[in-house]
C-alpha positions in Angstrom: 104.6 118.6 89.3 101.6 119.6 87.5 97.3 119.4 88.6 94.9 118.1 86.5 91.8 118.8 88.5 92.2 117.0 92.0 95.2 115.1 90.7 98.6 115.6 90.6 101.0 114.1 88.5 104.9 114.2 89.0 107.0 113.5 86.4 110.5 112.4 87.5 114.0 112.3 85.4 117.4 111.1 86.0 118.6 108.3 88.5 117.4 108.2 92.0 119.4 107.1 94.5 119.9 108.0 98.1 121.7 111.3 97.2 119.0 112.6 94.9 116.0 110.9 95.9 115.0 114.1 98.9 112.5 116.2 96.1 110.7 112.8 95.3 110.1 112.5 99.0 109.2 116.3 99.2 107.2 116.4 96.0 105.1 113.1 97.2 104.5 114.8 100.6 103.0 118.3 99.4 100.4 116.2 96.7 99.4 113.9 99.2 98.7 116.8 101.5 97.5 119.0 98.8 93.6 117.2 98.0 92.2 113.9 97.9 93.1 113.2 94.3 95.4 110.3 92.8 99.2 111.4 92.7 100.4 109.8 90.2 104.5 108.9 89.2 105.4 109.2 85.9 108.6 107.3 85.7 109.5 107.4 82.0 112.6 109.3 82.7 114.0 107.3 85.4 117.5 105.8 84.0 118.5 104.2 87.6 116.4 103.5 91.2 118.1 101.9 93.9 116.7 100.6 97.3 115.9 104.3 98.7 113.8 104.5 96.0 111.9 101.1 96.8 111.5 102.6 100.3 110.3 105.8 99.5 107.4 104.5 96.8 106.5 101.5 99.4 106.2 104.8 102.1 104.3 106.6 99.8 101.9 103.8 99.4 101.6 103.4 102.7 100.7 106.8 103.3 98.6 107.5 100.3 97.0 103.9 99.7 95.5 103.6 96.5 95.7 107.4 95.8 99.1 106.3 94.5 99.6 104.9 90.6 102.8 104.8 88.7 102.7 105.5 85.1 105.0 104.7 82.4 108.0 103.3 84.6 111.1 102.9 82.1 112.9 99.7 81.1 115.2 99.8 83.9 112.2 100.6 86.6 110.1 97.6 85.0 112.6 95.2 85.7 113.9 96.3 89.1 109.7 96.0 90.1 109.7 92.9 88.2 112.8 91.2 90.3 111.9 92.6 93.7 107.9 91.8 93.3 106.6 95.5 93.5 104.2 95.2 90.8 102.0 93.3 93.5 102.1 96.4 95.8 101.7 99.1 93.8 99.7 99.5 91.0 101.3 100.4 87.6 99.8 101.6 84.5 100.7 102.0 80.8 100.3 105.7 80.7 99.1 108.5 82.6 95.9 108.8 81.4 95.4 105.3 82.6 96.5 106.1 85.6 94.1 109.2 85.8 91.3 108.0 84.5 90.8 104.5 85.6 92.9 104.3 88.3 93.1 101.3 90.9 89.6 101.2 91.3 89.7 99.1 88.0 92.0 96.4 88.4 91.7 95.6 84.2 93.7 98.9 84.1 96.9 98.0 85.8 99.4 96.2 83.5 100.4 92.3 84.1 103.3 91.1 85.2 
């Protein structure tokens, strides 16, 4: 996790599943308590996401509201969003600094299904 300024951006590796998906919740929790800033989820390095992940980002939203953008999601994040509909829920950018800068209060920023 790193801070830019108000924000925090996490950027998360690896598959997450049920078994490995506890320091996403824990991470999510301390940079929504930690300001009022965007947290944003750089999901580059994701290889796999199951349902637990689904959960925990639609959780997450919930909690955080539009304080919540996911950057950069990898091929196999794109098209589990794409099949379940979650692009219509949470907002998803093209990179970071998209997600930073513009953020969901400019809806041209966040990328089209």
């Amino acid at each position: 996790m790193r801070q830019d300024d108000d924000a925090f951006v996490l950027g998360v590796s690896g598959d997450l599943d049920l078994e490995s998906i506890a320091p996403l919740v824990t991470a999510l929790a301390e940079a929504g308590g930690a300001g009022e800033g965007p947290v944003v989820l750089d999901l580059s390095g994701v290889g796999f996401a199951d349902s637990s992940t689904v959960n925990v980002l639609l959780r997450a939203h919930s909690e955080l509201g539009p304080r919540l953008r996911i950057a950069r999601p990898s091929a196999f994040v794109e098209r589990l969003f794409d099949v379940i509909g979650l692009r219509q829920a949470l907002p998803v950018y093209d990179t970071v600094e998209d997600a930073l800068v513009r953020g969901s209060s400019d809806p041209a920023a966040v990328r089209e299904p």
